[in-house]
C-alpha positions in Angstrom: 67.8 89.5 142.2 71.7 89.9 141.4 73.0 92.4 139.2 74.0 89.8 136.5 69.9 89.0 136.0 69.1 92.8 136.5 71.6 93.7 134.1 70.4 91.5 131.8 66.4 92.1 132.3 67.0 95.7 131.1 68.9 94.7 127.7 65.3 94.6 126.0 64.4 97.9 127.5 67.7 99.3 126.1 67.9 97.7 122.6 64.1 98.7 122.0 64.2 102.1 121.9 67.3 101.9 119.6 64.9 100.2 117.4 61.9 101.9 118.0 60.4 98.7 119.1 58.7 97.8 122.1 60.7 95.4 124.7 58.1 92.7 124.3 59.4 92.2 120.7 63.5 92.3 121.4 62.8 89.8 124.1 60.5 87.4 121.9 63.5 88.0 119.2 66.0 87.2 121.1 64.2 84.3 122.9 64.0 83.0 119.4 68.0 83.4 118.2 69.4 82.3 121.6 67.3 79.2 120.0 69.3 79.3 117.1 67.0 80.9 114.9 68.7 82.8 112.1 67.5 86.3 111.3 66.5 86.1 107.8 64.1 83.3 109.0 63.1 85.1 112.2 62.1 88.2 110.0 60.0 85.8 107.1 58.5 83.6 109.6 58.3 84.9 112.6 56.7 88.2 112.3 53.6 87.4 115.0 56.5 86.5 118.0 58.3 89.5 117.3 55.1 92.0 115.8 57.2 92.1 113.0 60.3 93.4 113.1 62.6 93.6 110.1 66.1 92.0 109.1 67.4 95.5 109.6 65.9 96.2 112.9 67.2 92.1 113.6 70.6 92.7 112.5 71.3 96.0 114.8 69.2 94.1 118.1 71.6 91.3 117.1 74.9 93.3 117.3 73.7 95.5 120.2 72.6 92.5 122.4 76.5 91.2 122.0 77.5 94.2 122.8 75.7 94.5 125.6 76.0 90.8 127.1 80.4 91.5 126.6 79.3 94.4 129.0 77.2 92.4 131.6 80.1 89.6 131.3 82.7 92.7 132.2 80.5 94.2 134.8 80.1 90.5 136.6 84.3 90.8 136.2 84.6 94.2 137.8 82.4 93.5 140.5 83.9 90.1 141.6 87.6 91.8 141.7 86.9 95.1 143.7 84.2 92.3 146.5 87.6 90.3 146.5 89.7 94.1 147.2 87.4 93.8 149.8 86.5 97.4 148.5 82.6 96.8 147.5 80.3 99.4 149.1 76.0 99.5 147.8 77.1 102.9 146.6 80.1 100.8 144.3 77.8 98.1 143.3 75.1 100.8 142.2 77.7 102.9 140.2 79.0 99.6 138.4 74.9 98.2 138.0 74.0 101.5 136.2 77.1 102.4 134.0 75.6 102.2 130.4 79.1 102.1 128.2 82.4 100.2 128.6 84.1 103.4 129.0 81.8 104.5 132.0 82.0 101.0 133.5 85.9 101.2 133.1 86.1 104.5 134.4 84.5 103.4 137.7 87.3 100.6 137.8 90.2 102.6 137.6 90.9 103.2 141.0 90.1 99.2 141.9 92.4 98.2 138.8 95.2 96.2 139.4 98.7 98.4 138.6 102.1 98.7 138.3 103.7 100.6 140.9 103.1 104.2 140.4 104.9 107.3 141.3 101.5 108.3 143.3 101.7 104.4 145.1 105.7 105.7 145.9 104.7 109.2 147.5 101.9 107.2 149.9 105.1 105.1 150.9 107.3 108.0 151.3 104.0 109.4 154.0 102.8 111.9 151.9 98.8 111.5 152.1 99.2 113.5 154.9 100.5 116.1 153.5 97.6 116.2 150.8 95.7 116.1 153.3 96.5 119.0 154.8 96.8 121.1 151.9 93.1 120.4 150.9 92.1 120.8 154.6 93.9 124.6 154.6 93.7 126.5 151.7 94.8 129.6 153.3 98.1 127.7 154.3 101.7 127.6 152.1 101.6 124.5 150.8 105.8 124.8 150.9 105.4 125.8 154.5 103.4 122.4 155.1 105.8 120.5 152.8 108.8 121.5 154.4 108.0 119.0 157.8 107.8 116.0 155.3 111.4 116.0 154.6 112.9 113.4 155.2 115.4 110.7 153.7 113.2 109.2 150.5 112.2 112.8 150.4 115.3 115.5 150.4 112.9 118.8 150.2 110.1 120.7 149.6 109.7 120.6 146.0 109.9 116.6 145.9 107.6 116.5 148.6 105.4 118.9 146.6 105.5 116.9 143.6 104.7 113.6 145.5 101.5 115.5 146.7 101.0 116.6 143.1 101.7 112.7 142.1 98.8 111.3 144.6 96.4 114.7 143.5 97.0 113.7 140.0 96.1 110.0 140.7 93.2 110.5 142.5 91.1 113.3 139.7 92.5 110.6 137.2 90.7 107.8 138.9 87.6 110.0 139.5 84.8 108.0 137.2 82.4 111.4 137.8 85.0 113.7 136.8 86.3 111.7 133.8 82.4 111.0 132.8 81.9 115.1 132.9 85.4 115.6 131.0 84.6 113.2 128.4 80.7 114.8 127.7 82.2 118.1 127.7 85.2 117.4 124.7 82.6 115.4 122.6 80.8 118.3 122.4 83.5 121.3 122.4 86.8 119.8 121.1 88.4 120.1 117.9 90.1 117.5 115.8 93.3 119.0 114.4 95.4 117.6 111.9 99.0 118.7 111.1 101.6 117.6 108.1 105.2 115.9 109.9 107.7 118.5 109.0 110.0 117.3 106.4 106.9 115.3 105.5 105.4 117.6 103.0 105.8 116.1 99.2 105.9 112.9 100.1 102.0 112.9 101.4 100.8 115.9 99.0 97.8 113.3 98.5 97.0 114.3 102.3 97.9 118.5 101.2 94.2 119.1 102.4 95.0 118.0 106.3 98.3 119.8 106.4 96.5 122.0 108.7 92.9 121.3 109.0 90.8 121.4 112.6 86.9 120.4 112.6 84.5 119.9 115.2 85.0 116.3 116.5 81.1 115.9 117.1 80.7 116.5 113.5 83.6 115.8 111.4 82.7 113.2 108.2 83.5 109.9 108.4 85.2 109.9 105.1 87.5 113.0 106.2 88.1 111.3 109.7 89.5 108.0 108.0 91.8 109.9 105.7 93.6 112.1 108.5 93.5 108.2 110.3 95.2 106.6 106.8 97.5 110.3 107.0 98.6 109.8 110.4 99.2 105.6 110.0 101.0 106.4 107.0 103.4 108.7 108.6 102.4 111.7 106.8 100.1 113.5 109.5 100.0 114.7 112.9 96.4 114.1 115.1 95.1 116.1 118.1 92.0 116.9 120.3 91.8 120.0 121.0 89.9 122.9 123.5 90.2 126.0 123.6 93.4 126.1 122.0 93.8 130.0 122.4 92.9 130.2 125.7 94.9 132.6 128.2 96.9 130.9 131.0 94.3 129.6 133.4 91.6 129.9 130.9 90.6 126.4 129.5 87.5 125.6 130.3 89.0 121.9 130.6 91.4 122.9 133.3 88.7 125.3 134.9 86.7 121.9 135.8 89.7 119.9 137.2 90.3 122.7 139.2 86.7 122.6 140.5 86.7 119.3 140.8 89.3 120.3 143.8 87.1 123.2 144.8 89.9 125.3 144.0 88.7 128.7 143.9 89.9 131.5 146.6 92.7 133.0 146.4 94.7 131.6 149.0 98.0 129.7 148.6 96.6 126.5 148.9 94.2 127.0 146.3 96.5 129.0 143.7 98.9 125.8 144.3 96.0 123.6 143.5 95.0 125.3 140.6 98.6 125.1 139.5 98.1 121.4 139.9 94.9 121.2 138.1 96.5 122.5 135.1 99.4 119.9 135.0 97.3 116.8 135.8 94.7 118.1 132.9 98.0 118.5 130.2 100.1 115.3 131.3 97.3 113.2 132.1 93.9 113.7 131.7 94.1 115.4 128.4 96.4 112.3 126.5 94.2 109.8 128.3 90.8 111.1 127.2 92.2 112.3 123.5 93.4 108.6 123.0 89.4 107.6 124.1 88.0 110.5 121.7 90.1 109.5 119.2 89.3 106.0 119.7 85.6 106.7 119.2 86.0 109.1 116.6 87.4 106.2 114.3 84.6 103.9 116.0 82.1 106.1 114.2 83.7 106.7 111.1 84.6 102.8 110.7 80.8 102.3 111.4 79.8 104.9 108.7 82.1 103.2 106.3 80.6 100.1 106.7 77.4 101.1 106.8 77.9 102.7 103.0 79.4 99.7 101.9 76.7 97.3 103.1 74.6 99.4 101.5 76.6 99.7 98.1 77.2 95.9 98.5 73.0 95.0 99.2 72.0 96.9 96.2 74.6 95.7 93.7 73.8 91.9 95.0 70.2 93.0 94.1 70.8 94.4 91.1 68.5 92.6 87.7 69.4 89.7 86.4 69.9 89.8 82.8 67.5 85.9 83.0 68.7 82.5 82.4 70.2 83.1 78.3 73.1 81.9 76.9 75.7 84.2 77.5 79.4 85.0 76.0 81.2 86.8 78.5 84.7 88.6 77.2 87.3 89.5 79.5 88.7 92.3 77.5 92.3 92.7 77.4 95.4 94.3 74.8 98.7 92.1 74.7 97.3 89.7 76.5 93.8 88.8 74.3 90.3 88.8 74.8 89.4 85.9 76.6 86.1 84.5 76.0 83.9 81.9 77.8 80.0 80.9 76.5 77.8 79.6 79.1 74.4 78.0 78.6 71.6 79.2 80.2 71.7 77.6 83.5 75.4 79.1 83.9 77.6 75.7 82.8 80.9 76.0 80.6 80.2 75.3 77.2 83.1 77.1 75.2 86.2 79.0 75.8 88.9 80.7 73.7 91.2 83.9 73.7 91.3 86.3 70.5 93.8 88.9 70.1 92.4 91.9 68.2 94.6 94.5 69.6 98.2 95.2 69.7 100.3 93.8 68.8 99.1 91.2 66.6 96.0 93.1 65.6 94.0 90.3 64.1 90.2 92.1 64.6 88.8 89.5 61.2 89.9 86.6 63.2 88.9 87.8 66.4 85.2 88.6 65.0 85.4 85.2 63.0 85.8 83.3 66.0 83.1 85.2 68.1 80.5 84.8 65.0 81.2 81.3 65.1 80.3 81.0 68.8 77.6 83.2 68.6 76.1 81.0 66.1 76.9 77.5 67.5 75.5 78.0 70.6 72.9 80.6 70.1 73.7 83.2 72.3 71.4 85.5 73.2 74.0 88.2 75.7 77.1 89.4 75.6 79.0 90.4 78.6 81.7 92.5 78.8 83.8 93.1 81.1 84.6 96.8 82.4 87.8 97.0 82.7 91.1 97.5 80.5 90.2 97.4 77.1 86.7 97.5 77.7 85.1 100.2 74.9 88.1 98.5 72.4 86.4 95.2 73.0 82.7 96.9 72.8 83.3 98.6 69.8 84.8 95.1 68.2 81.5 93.6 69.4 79.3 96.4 68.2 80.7 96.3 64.6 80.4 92.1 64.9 76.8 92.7 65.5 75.8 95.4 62.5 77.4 92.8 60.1 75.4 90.3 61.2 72.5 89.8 58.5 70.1 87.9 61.0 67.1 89.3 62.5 67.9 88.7 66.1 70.9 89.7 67.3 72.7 89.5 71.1 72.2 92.0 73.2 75.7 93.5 74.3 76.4 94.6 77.9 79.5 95.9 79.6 79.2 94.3 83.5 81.2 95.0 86.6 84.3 93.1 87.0 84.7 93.5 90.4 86.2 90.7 92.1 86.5 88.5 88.6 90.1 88.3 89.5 89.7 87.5 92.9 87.0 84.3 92.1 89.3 83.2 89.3 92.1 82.4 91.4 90.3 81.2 94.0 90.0 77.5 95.9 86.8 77.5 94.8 87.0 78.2 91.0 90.2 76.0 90.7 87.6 73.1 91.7 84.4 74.1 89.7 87.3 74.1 86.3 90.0 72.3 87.4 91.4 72.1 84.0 90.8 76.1 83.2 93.2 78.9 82.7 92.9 81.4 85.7 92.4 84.1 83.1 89.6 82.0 81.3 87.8 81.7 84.8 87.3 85.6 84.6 85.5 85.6 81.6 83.3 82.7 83.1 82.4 84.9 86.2 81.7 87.7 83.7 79.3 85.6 81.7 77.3 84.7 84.9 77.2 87.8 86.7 74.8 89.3 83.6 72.7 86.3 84.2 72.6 86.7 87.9 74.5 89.2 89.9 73.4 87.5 93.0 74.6 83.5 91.9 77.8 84.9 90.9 79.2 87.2 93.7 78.1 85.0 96.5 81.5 83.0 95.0 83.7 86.1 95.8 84.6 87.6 99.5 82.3 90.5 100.2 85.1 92.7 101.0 86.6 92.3 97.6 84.1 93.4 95.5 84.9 97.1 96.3 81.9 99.1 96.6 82.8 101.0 100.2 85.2 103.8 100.8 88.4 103.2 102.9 87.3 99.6 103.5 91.0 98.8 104.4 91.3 100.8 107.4 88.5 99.4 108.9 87.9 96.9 111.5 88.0 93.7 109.3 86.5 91.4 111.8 83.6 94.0 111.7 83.0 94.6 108.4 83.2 90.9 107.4 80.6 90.5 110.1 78.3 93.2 108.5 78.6 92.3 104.8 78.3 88.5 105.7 75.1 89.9 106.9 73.8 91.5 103.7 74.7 88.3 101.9 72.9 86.3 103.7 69.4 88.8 103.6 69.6 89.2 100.2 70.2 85.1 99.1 67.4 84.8 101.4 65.0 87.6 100.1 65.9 86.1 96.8 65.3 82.4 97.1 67.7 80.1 95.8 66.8 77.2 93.4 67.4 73.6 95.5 68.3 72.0 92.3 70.5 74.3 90.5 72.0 76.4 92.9 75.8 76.0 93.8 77.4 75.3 96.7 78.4 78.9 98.1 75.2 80.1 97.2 73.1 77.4 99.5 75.8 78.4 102.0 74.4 81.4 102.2 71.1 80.3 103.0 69.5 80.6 106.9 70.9 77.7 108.8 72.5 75.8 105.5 76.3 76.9 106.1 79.3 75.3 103.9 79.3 71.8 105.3 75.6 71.5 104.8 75.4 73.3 101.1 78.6 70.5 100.1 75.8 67.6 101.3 73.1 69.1 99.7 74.9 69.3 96.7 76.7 65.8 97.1 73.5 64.3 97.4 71.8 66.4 94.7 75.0 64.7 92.5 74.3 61.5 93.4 70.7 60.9 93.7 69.5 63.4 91.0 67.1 66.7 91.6 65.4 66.8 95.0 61.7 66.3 94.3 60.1 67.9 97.9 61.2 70.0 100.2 61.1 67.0 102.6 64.1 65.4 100.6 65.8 67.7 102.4 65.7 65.8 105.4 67.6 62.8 103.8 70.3 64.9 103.4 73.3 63.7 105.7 73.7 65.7 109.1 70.4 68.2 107.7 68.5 67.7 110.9 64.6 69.2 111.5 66.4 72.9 113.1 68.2 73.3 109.9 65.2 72.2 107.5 62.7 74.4 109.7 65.3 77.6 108.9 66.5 77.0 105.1 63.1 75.6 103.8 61.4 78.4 102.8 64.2 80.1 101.1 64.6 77.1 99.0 62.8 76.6 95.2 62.1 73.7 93.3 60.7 74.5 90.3 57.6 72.1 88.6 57.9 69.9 91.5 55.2 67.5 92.7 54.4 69.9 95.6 53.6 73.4 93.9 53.9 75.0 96.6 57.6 74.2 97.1 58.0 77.1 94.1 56.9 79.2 96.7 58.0 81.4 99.9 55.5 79.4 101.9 56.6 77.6 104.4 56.4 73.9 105.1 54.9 74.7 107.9 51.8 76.4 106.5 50.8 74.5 103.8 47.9 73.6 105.7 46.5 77.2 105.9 47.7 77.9 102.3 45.8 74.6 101.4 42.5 76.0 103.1 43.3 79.1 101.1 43.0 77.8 98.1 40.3 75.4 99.2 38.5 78.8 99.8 38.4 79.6 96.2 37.4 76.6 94.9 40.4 76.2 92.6 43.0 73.9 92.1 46.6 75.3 93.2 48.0 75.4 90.2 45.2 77.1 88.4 44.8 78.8 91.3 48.8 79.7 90.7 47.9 80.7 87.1 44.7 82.9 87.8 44.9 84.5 91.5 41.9 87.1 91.0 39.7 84.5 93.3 42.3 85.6 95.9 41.5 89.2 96.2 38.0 88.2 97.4 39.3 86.5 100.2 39.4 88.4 104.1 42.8 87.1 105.8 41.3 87.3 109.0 39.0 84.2 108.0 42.5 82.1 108.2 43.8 83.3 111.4 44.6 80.1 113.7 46.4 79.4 117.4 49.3 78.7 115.2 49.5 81.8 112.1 48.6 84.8 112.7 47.5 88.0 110.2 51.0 88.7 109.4 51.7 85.2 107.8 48.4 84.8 106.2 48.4 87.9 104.3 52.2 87.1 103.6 50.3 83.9 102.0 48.1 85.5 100.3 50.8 87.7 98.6 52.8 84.9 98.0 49.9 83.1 95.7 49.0 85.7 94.1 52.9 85.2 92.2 54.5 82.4 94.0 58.0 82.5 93.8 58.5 86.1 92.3 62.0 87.5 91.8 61.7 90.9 94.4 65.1 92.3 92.4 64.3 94.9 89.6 63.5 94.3 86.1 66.6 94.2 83.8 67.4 97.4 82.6 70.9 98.7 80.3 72.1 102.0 80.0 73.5 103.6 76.7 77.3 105.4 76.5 77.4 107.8 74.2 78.9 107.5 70.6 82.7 108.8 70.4 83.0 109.4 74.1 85.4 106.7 74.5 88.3 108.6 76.9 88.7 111.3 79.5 89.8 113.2 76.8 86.6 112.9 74.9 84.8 114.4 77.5 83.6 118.6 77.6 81.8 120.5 80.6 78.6 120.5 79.3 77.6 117.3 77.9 74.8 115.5 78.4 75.3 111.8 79.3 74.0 108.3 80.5 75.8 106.2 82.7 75.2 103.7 85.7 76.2 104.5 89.4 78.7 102.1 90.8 79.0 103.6 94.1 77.7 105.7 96.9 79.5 107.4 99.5 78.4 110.1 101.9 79.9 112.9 99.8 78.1 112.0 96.7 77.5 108.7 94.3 80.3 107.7 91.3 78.8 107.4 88.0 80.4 105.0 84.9 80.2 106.9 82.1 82.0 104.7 79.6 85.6 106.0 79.9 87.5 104.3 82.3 87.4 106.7 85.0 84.0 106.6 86.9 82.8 110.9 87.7 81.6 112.1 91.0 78.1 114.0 91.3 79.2 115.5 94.2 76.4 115.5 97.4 75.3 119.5 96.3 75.0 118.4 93.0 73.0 115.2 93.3 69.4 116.9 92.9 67.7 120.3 92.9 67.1 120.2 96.6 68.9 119.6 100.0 70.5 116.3 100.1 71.5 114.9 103.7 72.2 111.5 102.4 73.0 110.7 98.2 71.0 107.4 99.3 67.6 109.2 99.3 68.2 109.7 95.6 70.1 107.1 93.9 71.9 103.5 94.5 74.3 101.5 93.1 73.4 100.0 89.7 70.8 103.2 89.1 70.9 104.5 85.5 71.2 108.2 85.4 71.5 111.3 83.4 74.6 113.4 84.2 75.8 116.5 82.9 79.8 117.2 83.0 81.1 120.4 84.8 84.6 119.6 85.5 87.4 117.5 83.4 90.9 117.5 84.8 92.4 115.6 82.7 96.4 115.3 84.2 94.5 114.0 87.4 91.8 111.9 86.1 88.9 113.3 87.8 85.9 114.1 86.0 83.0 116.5 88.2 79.7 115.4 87.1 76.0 116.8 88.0 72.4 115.3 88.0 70.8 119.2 88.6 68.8 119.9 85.6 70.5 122.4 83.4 69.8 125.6 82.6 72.6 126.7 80.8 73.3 126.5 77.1 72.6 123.1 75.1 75.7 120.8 75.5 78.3 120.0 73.2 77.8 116.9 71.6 80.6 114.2 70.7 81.5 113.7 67.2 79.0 111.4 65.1 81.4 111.2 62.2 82.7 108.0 63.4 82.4 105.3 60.9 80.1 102.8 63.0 77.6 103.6 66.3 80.0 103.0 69.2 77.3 102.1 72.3 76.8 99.8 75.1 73.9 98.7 77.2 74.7 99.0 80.7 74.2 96.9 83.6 75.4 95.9 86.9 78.2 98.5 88.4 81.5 98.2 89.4 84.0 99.0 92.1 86.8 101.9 92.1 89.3 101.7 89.7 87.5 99.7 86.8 86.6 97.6 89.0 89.5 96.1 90.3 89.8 95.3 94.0 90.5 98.1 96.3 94.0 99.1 96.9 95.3 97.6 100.3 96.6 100.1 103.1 99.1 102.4 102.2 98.5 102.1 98.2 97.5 105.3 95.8 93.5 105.0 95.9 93.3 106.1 92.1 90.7 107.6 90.8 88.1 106.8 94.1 90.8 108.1 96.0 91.0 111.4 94.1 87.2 111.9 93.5 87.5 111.4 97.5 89.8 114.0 98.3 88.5 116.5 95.9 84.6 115.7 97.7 86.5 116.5 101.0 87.8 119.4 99.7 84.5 120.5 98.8 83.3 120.3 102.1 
């Protein structure tokens, strides 16, 4: 067998205990997507090839197995050059079959790498291997007495000879894979990271006055902290270092101590204190920049990874928050000069109404603003309205709110201020400038705001993932990588959802396993053209939607009161003959079978296991029956804001509150309170007990009590707790105002009001200063 197959028998072995699986599954899984299997399907359907593992456990075997196959790819490289070197020894080949990590694999390359001329390559011209040699051959001997009989022309005297000695020394511990291997184990475990303000540097990044002289473990230093000494040093403002042992005595760092013993260095003869000397220099001019650039490299490796690992995170739970249901909605973009702009949607989401109403400065017109909002109210019946969480946002709530207690009827729209995040982006987007053509880009908004109280997940499927703005330094990132990851979480959660065939829009069928945008604009061409799809198997006369795509996409897709029932259902297709025999089994038919599913309980899955579906899928089945085409997301809750707590400046340590979390970091989890400037409940004050990770307790879109402990008003940061209290009753807010001022609460929203992120370089606002402040905490 050849190292290429060896290499790649053992990628199973490796990727399984990552997982905690068992190899048997990661190679059934990744028999199945080198087939073209998508995850989301290979997770739904697939669970007796792979013994069931998850999207999660799919997504990381996915990414490690393309990590791991670049690596084979590189190993076949490496060997191929140093066999044509003519260099290749079994020991070689079992170094490069073994290595584990591009930086071991590299490390045994080094000395087979191709180069530029070196000044160690110069001193081997000049004849000075001998002279090494002889100097690690003697130790007792004067290294300037054995220098002296290599003078010659290219070398004038002792000390160049000496240095060209040093030169091919220092190349050679450089190039040593075992001794760079040891290095690198021992300063991921000892060194410091040490961060330093540019002198002449210091009011210009006060934002970065917490790094102007900070030093941290690198094995343990925050992800959050790491990126901002990254954004400090990129920005011009900071100064990065690896350190170890900085205060160590001449002769005394431990790092130095093992390049010298890496020379066996240790008497106290010439040749050895000369040696030593050596050691020293190659460990500061070399070895110490070369293995700080790969320490450094890997420390923003694992904080990038963190990062996007809270946003996915953020990101999966605000694409799953409740849908407010299929109502007709008003959705207001709130703004001051520049109106209120307001869009009604009917219940399946289309454009029915739009206008802009300017009740603030400086025309002031509230009567005519709350005339022409009655009047849509009333013509098409709304039963929600969504308000955007932005600029003007408790103005516009408050205008609504005293709308709705003049209104004589008994049932009334329910108001709810909704994220924003992204609106902007999705207005001015390709895809919004073809779905209304003839629209204002500011009317758009209000459109998107309407929708994403009917459905979150519908709505933000429109926008680019990175641009909703639930992560922490998501600019500094790898881009490539965290498109890659939230792509990811788009796609499981459309598919945990279930999309309806015949309503659904184009992006949001893209989204669905092996559909992709050319296939969702056919679907939906079609669907134009020919009317609703009837089956499932209409699918199939879709153009270019061949049997691989329908097997993938089918069972995500719904078609509601179809002539198949169970094409409502997560069932697929491809076992509707057991779920047929199911129901046979009961003696019902399926759709009173759909209606009642108590027969169902009586039934033993096992009686239903065939060559074909195993226990997995029938009791998946079963499940499914029982309520076919159930929603998985939360039911549709609002949080309340408190009456007169409209500003920062309304706000007192000690009062109790309500608001919805709109992001988690690792530090602690932001919470909307209703006054422009989400607070942070800092990680210590997240519960009553330890707290590793604020995602054990709470996720975006949670409603929560919170208690105020901090106010800084100049700043805009606002310290927030979720401990019980045991001080004194809190102040309340002033109920003298003339009408109740509060808001049901729903999806949440990005930094900033919900405005994208800031790109590189920008003030982060108030996420930015919540951030720093957490840091400083810590």
């Amino acid at each position: 067998m050849s190292i290429d197959a060896a290499a790649e028998r053992r990628i199973p072995t490796l990727i399984a205990t990552e997982i905690s699986a068992r190899p048997e599954q990661v190679q059934a899984a990744i028999t199945l997507l080198d087939g073209g299997a998508t995850v989301p399907f290979v997770a739904r359907y697939r669970k007796e090839v792979t013994g069931g593992l998850d999207d999660t456990q799919l997504r990381t075997l996915a990414d490690r197995l393309g990590y791991l196959r670049e690596l084979n790819d590189r190993r076949a490289a490496i060997l191929s050059s140093i066999t044509e070197q003519g260099k290749m020894t079994d020991d070689l080949a079992r170094a490069i079959a073994g290595a584990e990590t591009k930086s071991a694999l590299e490390d045994i390359y080094l000395p087979y790498k191709p180069k530029r001329r070196t000044r160690a390559m110069i001193a081997r011209e000049n004849g000075l291997e001998p002279l090494v040699t002889g100097i690690l051959a003697d130790r007792s001997a004067d290294p300037e007495a054995l220098a002296a009989g290599y003078i010659t022309e290219a070398v004038p005297d002792v000390k160049a000879a000496l240095d060209g000695a040093r030169d091919i020394i220092g190349e050679n511990l450089s190039e040593d894979a075992n001794l760079l291997g040891r290095l690198r184990d021992f300063l991921m475990r000892e060194a410091v990271v040490t961060s330093k303000v540019i002198e002449g540097q210091e009011a210009a990044g006060a934002k970065f006055s917490d790094y102007f002289a900070q030093s941290e473990n690198w094995a343990t230093v925050p992800s959050h902290r790491a990126l901002a000494m990254f954004r400090g040093r990129n920005e011009g403002f900071l100064q990065i270092d690896i350190v170890v042992d900085a205060d160590a005595a001449p002769g005394q760092n431990r790092a130095e101590q093992m390049v010298a013993a890496q020379l066996q260095a240790s008497s106290d003869g010439k040749g050895d204190q000369w040696l030593r000397k050596v050691a020293g220099f190659v460990w500061r001019v070399k070895l110490h920049i070369s293995l700080s650039i790969d320490l450094l490299t890997e420390l923003r490796r694992r904080a990038e990874e963190d990062a996007i690992h809270v946003f996915a995170r953020n990101l999966k739970d605000l694409l799953l928050a409740a849908p407010a249901g299929a109502k007709a909605t008003l959705g207001l973009d709130p703004g001051i000069r520049t109106g209120v702009k307001c869009a009604v949607v009917d219940a399946t989401g289309k454009l029915l109404e739009t206008a802009t109403v300017y009740p603030f400065q400086p025309k002031n017109d509230v009567r005519g603003a709350q005339a022409t909002l009655a009047e849509m109210i009333a013509r098409h019946k709304v039963d929600l309205i969504a308000i955007g969480n932005g600029t003007a946002s408790r103005e516009t709530e408050k205008l609504v709110g005293d709308l709705l207690g003049l209104m004589r009827s008994a049932k009334k729209p329910t108001k709810v201020v909704v994220s924003e995040a992204g609106a902007s982006v999705y207005s001015a987007s390709e895809l919004a400038a073809q779905e209304f053509p003839g629209l204002d880009v500011s009317l758009r908004g209000a459109v998107s705001i309407a929708r994403r109280l009917q459905d979150p997940l519908a709505e933000l499927v429109k926008i680019e993932p990175k641009s909703i703005g639930v992560g922490q330094y998501q600019h500094d990132v790898d881009q490539r990588r965290l498109g890659k990851s939230l792509d990811g979480v788009v796609e499981d959660a459309v598919n945990a959802v279930g999309v309806d065939l015949n309503t659904a829009s184009a992006p949001l069928l893209a989204r669905v396993a092996g559909i992709g945008p050319g296939l969702s604009d056919a679907i939906v061409a079609h669907r134009d053209i020919n009317g609703a799809f009837k089956s499932r198997k209409d699918l199939l006369k879709v153009a270019r939607l061949g049997p691989k795509a329908f097997e993938q996409c089918a069972g995500f897709l719904r078609i509601r009161d179809g002539k198949e029932p169970l094409d409502g259902s997560s069932v697929h297709p491809e076992a509707y003959d057991v779920a047929r025999k199911i129901v046979a089994a009961c003696g019902r038919d399926l759709r009173t079978l759909m209606a009642d599913p108590a027969p169902l309980k009586r039934l033993d899955a096992s009686d239903f296991v065939d060559d074909r579906f195993g226990l997995p899928t029938v009791r998946d089945i079963l499940s499914e029956l029982e309520k076919p085409g159930r929603d998985p997301r939360p039911e549709f809750k609002t949080a309340t804001f408190t009456d007169g707590v409209n500003e920062i400046t309304d706000l007192r340590p000690g009062m109790l509150l309500e608001g919805t979390v709109t992001n988690v970091a690792a530090f602690g989890a932001f919470v909307d309170i209703g006054v422009h400037q989400d607070g942070l409940v800092h990680i210590s004050q997240i519960a009553d007990r330890f707290v590793k990770d604020p995602h054990e307790v709470v996720k975006a879109g949670d409603v929560v009590k919170v208690r105020v402990t901090e106010v800084d008003v100049p700043r805009k940061r606002i310290g927030l707790s979720m401990k019980k209290d045991t001080g004194p009753a809190e102040p309340r807010p002033d109920r003298t105002a003339p009408s109740r001022n509060t808001a049901p609460r729903h999806t949440p929203k990005g930094p900033k009001g919900g405005k994208p992120a800031p790109t590189r370089g920008s003030d982060v606002g108030g996420f930015g200063a919540a951030l720093l402040d957490a840091m400083k905490k810590k």
